[in-house]
C-alpha positions in Angstrom: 0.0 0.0 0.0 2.8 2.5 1.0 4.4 1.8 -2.7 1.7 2.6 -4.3 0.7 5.9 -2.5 4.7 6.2 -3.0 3.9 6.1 -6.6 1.1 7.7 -6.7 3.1 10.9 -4.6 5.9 10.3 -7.6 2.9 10.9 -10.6 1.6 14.6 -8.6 5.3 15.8 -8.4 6.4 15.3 -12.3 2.7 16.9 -13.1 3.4 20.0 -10.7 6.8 20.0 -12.2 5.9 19.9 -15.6 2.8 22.2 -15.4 5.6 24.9 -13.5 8.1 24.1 -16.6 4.9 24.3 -19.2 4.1 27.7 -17.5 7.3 29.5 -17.6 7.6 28.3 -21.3 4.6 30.3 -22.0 5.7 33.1 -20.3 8.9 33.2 -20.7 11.4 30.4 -22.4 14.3 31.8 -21.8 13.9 31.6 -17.8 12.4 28.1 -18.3 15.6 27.0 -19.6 17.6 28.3 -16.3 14.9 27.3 -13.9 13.0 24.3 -15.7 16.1 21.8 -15.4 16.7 23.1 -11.6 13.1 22.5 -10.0 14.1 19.6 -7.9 16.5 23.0 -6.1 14.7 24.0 -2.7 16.4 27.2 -3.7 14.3 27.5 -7.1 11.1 26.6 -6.1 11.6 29.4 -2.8 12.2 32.3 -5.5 9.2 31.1 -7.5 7.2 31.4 -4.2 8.8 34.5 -3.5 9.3 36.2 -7.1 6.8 34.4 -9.5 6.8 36.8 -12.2 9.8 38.1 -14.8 9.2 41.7 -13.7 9.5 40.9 -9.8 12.6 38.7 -10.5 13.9 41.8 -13.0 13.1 44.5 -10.2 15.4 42.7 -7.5 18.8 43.2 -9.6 21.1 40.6 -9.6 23.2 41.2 -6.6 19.8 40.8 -4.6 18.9 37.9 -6.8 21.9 36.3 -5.9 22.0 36.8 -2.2 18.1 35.2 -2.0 19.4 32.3 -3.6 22.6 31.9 -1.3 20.4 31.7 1.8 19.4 28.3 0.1 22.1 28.1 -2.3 25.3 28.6 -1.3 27.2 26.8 -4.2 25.1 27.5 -6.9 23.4 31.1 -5.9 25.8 33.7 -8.0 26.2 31.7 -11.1 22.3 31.1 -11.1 21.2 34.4 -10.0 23.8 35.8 -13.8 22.0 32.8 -15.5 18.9 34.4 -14.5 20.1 37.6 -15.1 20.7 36.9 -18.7 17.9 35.3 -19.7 15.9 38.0 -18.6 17.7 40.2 -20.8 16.7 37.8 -23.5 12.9 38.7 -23.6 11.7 42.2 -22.3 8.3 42.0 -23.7 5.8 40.6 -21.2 3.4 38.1 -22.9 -0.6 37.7 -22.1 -1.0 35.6 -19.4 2.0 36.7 -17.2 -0.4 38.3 -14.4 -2.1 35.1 -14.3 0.8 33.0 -14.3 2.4 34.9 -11.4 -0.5 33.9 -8.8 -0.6 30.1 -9.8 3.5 29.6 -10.0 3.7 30.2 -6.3 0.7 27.7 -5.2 2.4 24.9 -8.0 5.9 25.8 -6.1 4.2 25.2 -2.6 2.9 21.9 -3.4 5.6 20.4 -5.5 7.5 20.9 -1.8 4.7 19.5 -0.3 4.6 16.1 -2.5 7.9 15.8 -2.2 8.4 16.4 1.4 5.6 13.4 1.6 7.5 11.7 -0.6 10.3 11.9 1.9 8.6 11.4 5.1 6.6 7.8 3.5 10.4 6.9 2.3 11.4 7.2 6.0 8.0 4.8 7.3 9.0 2.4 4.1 12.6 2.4 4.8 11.4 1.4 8.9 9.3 -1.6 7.9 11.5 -3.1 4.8 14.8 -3.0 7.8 13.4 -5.7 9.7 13.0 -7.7 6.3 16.1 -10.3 6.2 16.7 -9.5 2.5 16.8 -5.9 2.7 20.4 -5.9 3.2 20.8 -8.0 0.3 19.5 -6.4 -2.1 20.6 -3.0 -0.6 23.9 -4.7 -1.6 23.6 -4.0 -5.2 24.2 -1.0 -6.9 21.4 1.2 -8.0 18.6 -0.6 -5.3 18.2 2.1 -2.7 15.0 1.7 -0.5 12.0 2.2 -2.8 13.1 -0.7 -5.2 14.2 -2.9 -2.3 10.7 -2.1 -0.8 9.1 -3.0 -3.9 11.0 -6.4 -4.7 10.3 -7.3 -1.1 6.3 -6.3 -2.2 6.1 -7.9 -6.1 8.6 -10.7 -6.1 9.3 -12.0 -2.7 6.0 -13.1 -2.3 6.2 -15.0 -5.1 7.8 -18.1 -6.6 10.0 -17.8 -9.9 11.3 -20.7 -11.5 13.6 -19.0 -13.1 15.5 -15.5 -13.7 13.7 -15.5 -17.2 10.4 -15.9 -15.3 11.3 -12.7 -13.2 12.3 -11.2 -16.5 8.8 -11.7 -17.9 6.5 -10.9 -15.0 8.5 -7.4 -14.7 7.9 -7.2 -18.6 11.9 -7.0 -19.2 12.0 -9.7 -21.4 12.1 -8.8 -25.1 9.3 -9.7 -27.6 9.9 -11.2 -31.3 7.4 -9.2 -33.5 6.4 -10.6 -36.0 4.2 -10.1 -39.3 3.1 -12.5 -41.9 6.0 -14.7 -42.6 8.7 -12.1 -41.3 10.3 -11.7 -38.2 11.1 -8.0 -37.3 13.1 -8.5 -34.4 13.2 -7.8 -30.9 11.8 -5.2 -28.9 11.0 -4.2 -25.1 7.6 -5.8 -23.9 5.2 -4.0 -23.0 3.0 -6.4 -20.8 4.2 -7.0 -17.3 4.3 -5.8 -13.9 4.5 -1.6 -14.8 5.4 -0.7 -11.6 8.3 -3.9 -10.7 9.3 -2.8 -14.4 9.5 1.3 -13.8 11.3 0.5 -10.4 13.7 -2.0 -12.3 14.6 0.2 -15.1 15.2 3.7 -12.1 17.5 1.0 -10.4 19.1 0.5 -13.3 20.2 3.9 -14.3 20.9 4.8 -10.5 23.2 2.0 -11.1 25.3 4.2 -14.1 27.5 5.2 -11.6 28.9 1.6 -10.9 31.5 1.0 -13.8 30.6 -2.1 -14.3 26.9 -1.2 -15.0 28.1 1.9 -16.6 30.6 -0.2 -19.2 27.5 -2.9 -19.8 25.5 -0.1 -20.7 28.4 1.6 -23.1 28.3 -2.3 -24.7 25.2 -2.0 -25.9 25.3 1.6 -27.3 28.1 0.6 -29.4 26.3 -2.1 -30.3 23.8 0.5 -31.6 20.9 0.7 -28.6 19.0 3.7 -27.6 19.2 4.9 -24.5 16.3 3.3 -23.1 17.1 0.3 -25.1 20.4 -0.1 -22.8 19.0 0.6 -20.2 16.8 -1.8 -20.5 19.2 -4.5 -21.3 21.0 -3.2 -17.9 18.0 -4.0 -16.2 17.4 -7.4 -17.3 20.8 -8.3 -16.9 20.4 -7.1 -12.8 17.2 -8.8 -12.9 19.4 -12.0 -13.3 21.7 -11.0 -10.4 19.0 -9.8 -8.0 16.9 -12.8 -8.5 19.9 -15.1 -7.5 20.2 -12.7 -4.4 16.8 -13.3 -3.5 16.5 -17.1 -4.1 20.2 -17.8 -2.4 20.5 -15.1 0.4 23.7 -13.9 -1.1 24.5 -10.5 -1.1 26.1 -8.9 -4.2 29.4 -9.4 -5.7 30.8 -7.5 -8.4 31.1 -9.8 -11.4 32.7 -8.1 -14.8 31.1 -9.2 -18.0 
């Protein structure tokens, strides 16, 4: 139950985020393109609460601009405030709407904190009932599984009996598909049955994982092998799908293997 309200939290927050991102690009593109990228910044979504408009953000100067976003933004508050600055610059004439986008920004800022400081506090009461869970350190173990997907493994696939890693694969929609039409055969591609959730929390692992170098050389492989993004990723996945269901079904924590 807490996974899916977890997901359901996850949905609200990239709708408020995209409906602040499609709102700026009416208004303005150019300060999209320095805030749009940098909503998930406590820092950002305080000056749209503050400053939700081009002419309040343009009547505060930069030096001002720049000290707001220090209080929240030590690091990043002087090169963003000149970022801001410039794009500004880019567009001085104000576009229907503006007014009206300047009283909903602030309420869209105020909740996308709100979602994800839920988001943050049901992480915590996941994170307290998966600990007790004698496989949470195993799969914890791995790369990439931090404790959202362990929480949902222990939900989807603990509970249940696989024969087989390729069984896993399938249920979690990771296995690829043959197409094929008439007589021909036009190859593999991603399936799109499956368990969405186990298969959206599979393929999040997987690029968390990016940062291992043995994930991030599997997943070079297949681009030079001519994959999409996704397409890698999604071999990635199936490939830790393997691993993790050995974890599970032996109790073994993981052990870097090169490939």
């Amino acid at each position: 139950m807490l996974c899916g309200f977890d997901d359901d939290l996850a949905a609200q927050t990239t709708q408020a985020s995209n409906r602040i991102r499609g709102l700026l690009t009416q208004i303005h593109p150019a300060l999209e393109r320095v805030l749009g990228p940098r909503l998930d910044h406590p820092a950002v979504l305080d000056l749209l609460q503050r400053y939700p408009s081009p002419e309040k953000l343009a009547s505060l100067g930069e030096k001002k601009l720049a000290a707001q976003l220090c209080k929240l933004a030590p690091r990043l508050g002087k090169r963003l405030a000149a970022d801001i600055a410039q794009a500004l610059a880019e567009q001085t004439v104000v576009v229907p709407g503006t007014n009206a986008a300047a009283v909903v920004l602030p309420r869209l800022a105020l909740q996308l904190i709100t979602l994800r400081k839920q988001r943050d506090e049901v992480a915590l009461e996941v994170e307290q009932r998966v600990l007790a869970h004698p496989l949470y350190p195993v799969l914890t173990s791995m790369p990439g599984v931090g404790v959202r997907t362990a929480a949902r493994l222990l939900t989807e696939v603990a509970c249940r009996a696989f024969a087989s890693a390729a069984h896993l694969a399938a249920y979690a929609g990771l296995a690829p598909v043959t197409r094929r039409s008439g007589s021909s055969i036009r190859g593999e591609h991603p399936s799109r049955r499956g368990n969405k959730a186990l298969k959206r929390a599979l393929f999040l692992s997987a690029f968390a994982a990016l940062r291992d170098p043995l994930s991030r050389a599997y997943y070079t492989r297949k681009m030079s092998q001519g994959k999409r993004h996704n397409q890698a990723l999604i071999a990635l996945a199936r490939r830790r799908c393997d691993v993790l269901f050995a974890m599970m079904r032996d109790g073994t924590f993981y052990t870097p293997q090169a490939s």
